[in-house]
C-alpha positions in Angstrom: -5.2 -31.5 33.3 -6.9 -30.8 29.8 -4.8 -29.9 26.9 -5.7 -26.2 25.4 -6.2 -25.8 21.6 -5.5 -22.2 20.2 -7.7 -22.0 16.9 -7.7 -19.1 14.3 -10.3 -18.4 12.1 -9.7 -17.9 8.9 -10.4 -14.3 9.5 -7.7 -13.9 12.0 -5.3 -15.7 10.1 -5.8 -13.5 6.9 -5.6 -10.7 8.8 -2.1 -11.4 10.2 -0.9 -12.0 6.1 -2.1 -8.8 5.7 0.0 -5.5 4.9 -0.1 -2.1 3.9 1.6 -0.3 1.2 2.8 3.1 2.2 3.2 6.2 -0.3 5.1 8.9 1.4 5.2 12.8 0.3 8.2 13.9 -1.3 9.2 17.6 -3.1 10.0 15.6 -6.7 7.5 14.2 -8.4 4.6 16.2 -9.9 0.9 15.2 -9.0 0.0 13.9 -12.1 3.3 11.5 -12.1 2.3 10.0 -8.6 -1.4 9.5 -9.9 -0.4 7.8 -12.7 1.8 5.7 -10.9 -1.0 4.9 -8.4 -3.1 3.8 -11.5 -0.4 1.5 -13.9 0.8 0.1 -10.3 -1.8 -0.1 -8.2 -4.3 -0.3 -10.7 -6.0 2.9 -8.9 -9.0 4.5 -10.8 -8.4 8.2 -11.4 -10.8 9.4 -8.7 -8.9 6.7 -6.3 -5.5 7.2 -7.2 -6.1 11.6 -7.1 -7.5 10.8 -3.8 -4.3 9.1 -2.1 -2.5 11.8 -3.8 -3.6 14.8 -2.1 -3.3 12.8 1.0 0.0 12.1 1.0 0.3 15.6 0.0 -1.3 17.2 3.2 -0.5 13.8 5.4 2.4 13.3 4.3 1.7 9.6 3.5 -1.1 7.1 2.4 -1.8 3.5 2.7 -2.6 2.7 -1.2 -2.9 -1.0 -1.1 -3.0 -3.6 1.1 -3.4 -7.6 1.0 -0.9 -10.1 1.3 3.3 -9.3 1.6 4.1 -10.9 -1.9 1.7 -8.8 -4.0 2.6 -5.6 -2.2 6.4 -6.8 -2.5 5.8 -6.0 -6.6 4.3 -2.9 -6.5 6.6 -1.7 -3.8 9.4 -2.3 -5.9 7.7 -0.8 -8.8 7.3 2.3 -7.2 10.4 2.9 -5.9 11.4 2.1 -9.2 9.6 5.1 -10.4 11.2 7.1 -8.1 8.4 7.4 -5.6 9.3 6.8 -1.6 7.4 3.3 -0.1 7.7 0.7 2.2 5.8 -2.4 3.3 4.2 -2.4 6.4 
């Protein structure tokens, strides 16, 4: 009997590294405070970082970053820092 071999591509195994950074509504912080936490964090551009912000609004959360777990660990903690509600996922 032949041996198997399981081979990622390089695709696959990026997208398994990969997480999101979640933004989630909450009744403190003023739009322009979450926008420009979304642009000196996530280095949002206006449009981008007004754009996530009316979603969470009406969604009640956004994904406003994604890539690999250590990046997103930084501007997680920033965040949350700030006051705003995140989490890694």
């Amino acid at each position: 009997m032949g041996t198997q071999t399981l081979e990622l591509t390089s695709e696959e195994v990026l997208l398994e590294k990969e997480k999101s950074l979640i933004l989630y509504n909450d009744e403190v912080n003023t739009f322009d405070f979450v926008i420009d936490s979304l642009m000196k964090v996530c280095k949002h551009e206006p449009e981008q970082a007004e754009q996530c912000t009316f979603i969470v609004h009406f969604k009640g959360k956004c994904d406003v970053s994604s890539g690999p777990e250590d990046k997103l660990l930084q501007m997680c903690s920033a965040l949350l820092n700030r006051g705003l509600t995140a989490e890694i996922e």
